[in-house]
N, C-alpha and C positions, 0 to 999 in steps of 0.2 A: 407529505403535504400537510398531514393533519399534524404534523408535532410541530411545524413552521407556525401555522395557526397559531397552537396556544402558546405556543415561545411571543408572541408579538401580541395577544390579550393579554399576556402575562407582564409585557414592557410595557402597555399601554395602563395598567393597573396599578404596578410599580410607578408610574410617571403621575398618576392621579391622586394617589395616598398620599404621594413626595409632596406635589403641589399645597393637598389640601393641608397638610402637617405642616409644614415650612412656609407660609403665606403670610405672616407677618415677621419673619426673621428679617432680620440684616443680611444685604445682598454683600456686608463685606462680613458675614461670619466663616466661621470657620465648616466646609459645608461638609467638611468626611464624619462618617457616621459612625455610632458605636458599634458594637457586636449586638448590644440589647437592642439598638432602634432596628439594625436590621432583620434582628428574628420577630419583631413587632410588626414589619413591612410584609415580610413572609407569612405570617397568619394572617394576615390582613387581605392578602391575595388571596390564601387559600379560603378565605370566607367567604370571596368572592365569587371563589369557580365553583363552592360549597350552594349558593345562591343559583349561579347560572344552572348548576345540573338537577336544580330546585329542589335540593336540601337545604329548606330553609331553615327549619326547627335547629337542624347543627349547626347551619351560618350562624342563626343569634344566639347559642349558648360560647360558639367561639368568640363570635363579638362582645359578649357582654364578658368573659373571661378578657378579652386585650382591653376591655372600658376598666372594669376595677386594676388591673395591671401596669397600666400604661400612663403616660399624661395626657390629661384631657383632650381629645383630639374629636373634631367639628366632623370627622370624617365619619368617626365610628358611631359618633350618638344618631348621624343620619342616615347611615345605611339600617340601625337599628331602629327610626323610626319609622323607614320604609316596609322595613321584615314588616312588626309591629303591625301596621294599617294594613298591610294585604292579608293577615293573620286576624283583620277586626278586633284587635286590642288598643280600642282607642286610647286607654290612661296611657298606655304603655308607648303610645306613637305619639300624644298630647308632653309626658314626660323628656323623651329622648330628642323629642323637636325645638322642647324648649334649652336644651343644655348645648346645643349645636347651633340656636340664634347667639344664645348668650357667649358665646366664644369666637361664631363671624358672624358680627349681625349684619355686616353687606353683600354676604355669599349671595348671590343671586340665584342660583339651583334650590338652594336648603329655603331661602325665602319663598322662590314658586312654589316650593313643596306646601310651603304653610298657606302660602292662599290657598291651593286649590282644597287643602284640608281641613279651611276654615269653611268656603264656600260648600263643601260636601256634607258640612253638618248644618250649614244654614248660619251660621256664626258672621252674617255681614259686617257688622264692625271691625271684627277683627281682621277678614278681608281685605278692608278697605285700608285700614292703619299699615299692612303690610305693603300693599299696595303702592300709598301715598311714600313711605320710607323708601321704592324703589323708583319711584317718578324723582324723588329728591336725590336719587343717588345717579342716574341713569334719566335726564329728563329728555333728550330726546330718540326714549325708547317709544315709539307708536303702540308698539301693545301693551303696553303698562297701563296706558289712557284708555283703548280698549275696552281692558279688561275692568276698570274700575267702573266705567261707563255702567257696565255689563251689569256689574253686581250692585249699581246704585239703582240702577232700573229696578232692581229682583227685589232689592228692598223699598219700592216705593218712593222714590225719591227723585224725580222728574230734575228737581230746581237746582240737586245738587250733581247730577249727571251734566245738565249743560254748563255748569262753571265750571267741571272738570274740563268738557268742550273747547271752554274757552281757554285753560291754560293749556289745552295742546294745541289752541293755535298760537299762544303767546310763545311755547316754548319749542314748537317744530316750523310753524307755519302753516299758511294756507293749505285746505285740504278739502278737496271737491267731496269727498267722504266724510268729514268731519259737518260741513253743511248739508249734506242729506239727512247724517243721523241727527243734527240740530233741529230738522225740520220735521223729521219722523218723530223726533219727542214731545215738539210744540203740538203737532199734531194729536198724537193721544192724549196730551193732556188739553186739551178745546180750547187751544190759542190757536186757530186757525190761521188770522192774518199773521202773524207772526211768522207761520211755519212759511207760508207763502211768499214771504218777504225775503224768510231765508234762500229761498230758491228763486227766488229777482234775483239776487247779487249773484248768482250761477248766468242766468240769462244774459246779464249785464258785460259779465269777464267774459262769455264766449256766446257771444250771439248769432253764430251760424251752427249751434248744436242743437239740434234737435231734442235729444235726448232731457234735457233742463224744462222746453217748450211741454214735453210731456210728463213728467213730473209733476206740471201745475195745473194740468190739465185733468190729472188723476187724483191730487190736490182737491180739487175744486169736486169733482165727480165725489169721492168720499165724504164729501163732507153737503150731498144735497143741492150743488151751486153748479149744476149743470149747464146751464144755460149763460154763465161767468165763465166757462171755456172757451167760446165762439171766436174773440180774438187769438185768444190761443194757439185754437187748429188753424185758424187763417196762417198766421206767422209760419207754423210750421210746412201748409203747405205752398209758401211763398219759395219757403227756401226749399222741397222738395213738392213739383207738380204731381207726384206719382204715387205719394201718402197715401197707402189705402184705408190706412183708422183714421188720420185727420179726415178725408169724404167719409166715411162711415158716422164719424163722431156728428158733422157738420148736416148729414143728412138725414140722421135723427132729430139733429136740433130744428131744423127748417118743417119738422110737423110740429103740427099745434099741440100733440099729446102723443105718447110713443105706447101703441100697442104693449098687451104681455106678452105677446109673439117675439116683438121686438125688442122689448126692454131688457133681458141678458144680454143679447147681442152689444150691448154700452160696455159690456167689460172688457170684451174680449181685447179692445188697444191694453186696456190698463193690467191684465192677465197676461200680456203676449210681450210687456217690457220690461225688459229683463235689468234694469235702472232703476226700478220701481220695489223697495223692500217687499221681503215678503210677507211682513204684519199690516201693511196695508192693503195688502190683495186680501188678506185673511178675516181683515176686517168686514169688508166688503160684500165677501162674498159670507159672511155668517148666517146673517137675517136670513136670505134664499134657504141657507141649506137649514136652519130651525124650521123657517115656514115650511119649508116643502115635506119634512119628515111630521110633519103633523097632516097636510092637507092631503103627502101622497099625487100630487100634480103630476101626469107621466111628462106632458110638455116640458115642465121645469125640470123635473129629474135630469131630463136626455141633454138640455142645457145644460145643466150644474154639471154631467158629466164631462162633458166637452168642455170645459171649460178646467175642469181640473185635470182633465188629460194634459190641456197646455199647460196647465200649472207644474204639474210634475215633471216635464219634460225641460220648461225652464226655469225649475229650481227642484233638478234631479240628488240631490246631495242634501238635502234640508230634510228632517224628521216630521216637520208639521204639515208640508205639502202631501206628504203622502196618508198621513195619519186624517185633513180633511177630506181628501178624495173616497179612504177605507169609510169614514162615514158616508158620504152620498152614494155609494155602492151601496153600501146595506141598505140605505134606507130603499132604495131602488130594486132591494130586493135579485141582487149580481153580489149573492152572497161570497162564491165562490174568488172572484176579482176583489172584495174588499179583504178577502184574510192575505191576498197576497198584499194588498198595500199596508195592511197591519203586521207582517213581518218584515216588509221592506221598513216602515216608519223603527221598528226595536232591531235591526240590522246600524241603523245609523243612532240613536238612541235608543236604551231600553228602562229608561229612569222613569219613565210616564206611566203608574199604573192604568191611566183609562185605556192606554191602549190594548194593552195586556189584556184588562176586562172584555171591551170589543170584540179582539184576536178570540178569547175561548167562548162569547156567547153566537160569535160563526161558524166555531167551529162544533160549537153546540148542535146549531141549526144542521149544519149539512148530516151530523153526525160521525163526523170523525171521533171513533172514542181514542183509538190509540195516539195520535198527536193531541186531542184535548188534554188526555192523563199527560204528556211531555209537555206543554206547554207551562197546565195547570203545577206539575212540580215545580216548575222554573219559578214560574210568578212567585208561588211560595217561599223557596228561596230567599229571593229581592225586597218580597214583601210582606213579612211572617206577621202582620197584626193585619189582612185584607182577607177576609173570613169569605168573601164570595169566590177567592180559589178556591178554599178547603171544598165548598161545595162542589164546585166541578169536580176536580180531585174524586172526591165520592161517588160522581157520579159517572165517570170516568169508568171508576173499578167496580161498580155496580153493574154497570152495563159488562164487564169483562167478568160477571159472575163472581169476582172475588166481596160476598157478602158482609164477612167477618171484617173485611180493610174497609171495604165503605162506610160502613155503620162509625166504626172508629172515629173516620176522620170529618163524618156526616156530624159527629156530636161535638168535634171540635172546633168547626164550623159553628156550630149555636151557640156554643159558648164565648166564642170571637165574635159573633154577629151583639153581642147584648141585646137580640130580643129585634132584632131588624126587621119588623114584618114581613119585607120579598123576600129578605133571604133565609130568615123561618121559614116563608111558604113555601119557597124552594125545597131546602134541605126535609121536611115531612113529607112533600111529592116523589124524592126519589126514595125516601123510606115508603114510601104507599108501593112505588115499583118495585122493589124489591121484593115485598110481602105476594106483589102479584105474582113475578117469575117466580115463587116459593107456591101458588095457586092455594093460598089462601087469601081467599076475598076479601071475607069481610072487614081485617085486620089492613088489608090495600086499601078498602074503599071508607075506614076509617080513618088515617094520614091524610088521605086527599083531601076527606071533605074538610078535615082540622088546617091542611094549606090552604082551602078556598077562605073559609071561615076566616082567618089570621091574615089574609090578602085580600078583604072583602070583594069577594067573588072576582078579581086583578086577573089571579094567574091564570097564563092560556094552557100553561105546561096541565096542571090538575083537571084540567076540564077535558086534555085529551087523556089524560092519564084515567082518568072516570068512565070516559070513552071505550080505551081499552080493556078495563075492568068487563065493563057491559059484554062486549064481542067476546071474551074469554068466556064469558057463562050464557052466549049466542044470544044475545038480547040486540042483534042488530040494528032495532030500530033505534034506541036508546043511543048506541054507540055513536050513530050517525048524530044526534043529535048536539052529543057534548063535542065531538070533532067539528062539526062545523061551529059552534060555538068557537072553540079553538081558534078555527082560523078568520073567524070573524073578528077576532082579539088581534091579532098583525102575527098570530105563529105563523111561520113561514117554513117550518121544520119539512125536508124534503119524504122523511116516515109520515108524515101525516098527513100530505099531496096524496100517498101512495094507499093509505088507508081509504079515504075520501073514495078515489078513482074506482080502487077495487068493490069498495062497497056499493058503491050507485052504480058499477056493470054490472055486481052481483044481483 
């Protein structure tokens, strides 16, 4: 069974190399092959299974032995630019990319390769140039349009996204999605009517859809002009008596002023439609979730939660829904439920350092050291010039008594931070800790006060850490008093609940 297999990846390999070698020949050449193209075809393969069985480092020395060997062949500079970029040699993947356009410059695989490797370093022009050369080769490809959209966005470029818009309706047609994202663009960019407009002409071509009816209605709700719904939810509940958000919507609007009891409750239609992008729900819901991690509202919290609970359930597959929920967790202080939405959000993406940050300062709080130190290596990894892993990282191995490894990576942390005050004040707090588990004081309760001092008296961590100092040399009134200081700061660290408890039963 298993020699069946590689006999037919083997024909299938063979059939691929053929293709890609012989793609501009004459279909009336002569197609029998030499004895050399065939031992060319045969190393070719075997760099292949050299690849699959992730020997790559021998794949690209054989590869690059059939490149100077061989005739230029589109096949072998891109399987070598692909080694190359998983390898993070960009010159070497930037090189091999370019001698494989230059030989099919309409290959459409070798060209996806080049967006997605322009977009990866942030290179949008040249994104877009590839881009545009496969909308002109392939126009009515939909995701070619897509994706340009995508990256004209990322670069800022609202005016030139929508006239791509418009030549994929010139060159596909009509697209119930092409007028959403039209409308979603006008929208963040404060051409409101416009956006509004766009979604009339939905209303207009199928005017027993509900779905369009709410769109403008959420429209109108984002943008302040709540009481510019009213005909809205009427329509919709003409055409459905049983609308529970059109009566919802409609019987908010019939008060003369909607309580704060009641005033989440307006999202929940626009939360719960699953029609409605989800940068407009994110929009939305921003302001709550800044306000409320400032004011700490438990009301609002228990709302905002509810609310993203729907959110994630309908837009289970999306990175950001779950990444704002892991904040209104935290700030709600349901530490434990936002690390799991901050591994779900880097499960589906993991290119976001904030999230990363979030993920290891819960898993700070709860104390998790042994998934903090896993965590904190990963981020490192991903992201070797973000100096507040190195910190965790250290404090991670500090906490695991490994003093010699902390210190190490605690100073390379300062050095990547250039002089950060929190994360200075950081990294000399878990140096004060160290010095304390070493039960030497005064050299603990000197780090500290130099993190208060450098964090003008900010950090909550050095005030419990001052705390502890106190309690090791039994001065427990003292202790009490920089602990609750602590958590009068928002430490929410569950050792420092436990401190608190103990010492006021004591």
């Amino acid at each position: 069974m298993t020699l069946n297999i590689y006999r037919f990846c083997f024909s299938l390999l063979c059939l691929l190399f053929t293709s890609l070698l012989h793609a501009q020949e004459d279909s009336l050449a002569d197609n029998r092959k030499s004895e050399a193209e065939i031992k060319i075809e045969d190393r070719f393969v075997a760099a292949k299974f050299l690849i699959i069985a992730g020997k790559k480092n021998e794949a690209i020395k054989l590869l690059d032995t059939l490149r100077r060997e061989s005739d230029p062949s589109a096949a072998i500079f891109f399987e070598l630019a692909k080694l190359h970029y998983d390898a993070k040699d960009l010159n070497q993947t930037e090189t091999n990319l370019k001698s494989a356009i230059r030989l099919e410059p309409d290959n459409v695989w070798i060209r996806q390769f080049e967006i997605n490797f322009h977009k990866d370093l942030g290179r949008y022009d040249d994104a877009i140039a590839a881009l545009k050369h496969l909308i002109v080769i392939q126009p009515k490809k939909d995701d070619y349009y897509n994706q340009l959209v995508q990256v004209q966005l990322k670069k800022k470029d609202p005016e030139a996204a929508l006239l791509t818009l418009d030549l994929k309706e010139q060159n596909i047609g009509f697209s119930e999605n092409t007028i959403i994202k039209k409308a979603e663009i006008l929208d963040h960019a404060g051409r409101f009517d416009e956006a509004v407009s766009a979604i009339q002409t939905l209303v207009q071509k199928y005017p027993y859809e509900k779905k369009y009816l709410r769109l403008i209605t959420t429209l109108l709700h984002s943008n302040d002009k709540i009481v510019e719904a009213e005909p809205y939810l009427k329509k919709i509940l003409e055409l459905d008596p049983h609308d529970q958000d059109a009566k919802l919507g409609l019987l908010l609007l019939s008060n003369q002023m909607v309580s704060k009891d009641d005033y989440l409750l307006t999202l929940f239609p626009l939360i719960s439609n699953p029609d409605v992008p989800l940068d407009i729900k994110i929009k939305e819901l921003l302001p709550h979730v800044t306000k409320q991690a400032t004011s700490r509202d438990s009301l609002t919290g228990r709302q905002l939660i509810d609310l993203c609970d729907k959110l994630v359930s309908i837009h289970p597959n999306d990175a950001k829904s779950h990444a704002i929920y892991g904040d209104v967790l935290m700030n709600n202080e349901k530490v434990t439920a936002a690390i799991r939405q901050y591994e779900k959000t880097l499960t589906i993406n993991n290119r976001n350092f904030l999230v990363w940050e979030q993920l290891m300062y819960g898993l700070e709080s709860i104390d998790n050291i042994e998934e903090l130190w896993r965590v904190s290596s990963e981020a490192i990894d991903y992201f070797p010039n973000q100096a507040i892993s190195y910190y965790f990282n250290g404090k991670a191995l500090a906490a695991k008594n490994e003093y010699k490894q902390a210190e190490s990576i605690l100073d390379e942390a300062s050095m990547i931070s250039a002089g950060n005050p929190n994360t200075e004040s950081r990294i000399l707090t878990v140096k004060g800790d160290i010095y304390l588990k070493k039960k030497e004081f005064a050299k603990a309760m000197k780090f500290t006060d130099q993190a208060l001092e450098v964090s003008q008296n900010k950090n909550s961590l050095a005030f419990e850490l001052k705390g502890d100092i106190y309690k090791e040399q039994n001065d427990v009134k003292n202790a009490l008093i920089y602990w609750t200081k602590s958590m009068e700061m928002g430490n929410v660290s569950l050792k420092l609940k436990d401190k608190l408890k103990q010492t006021n039963g004591h």
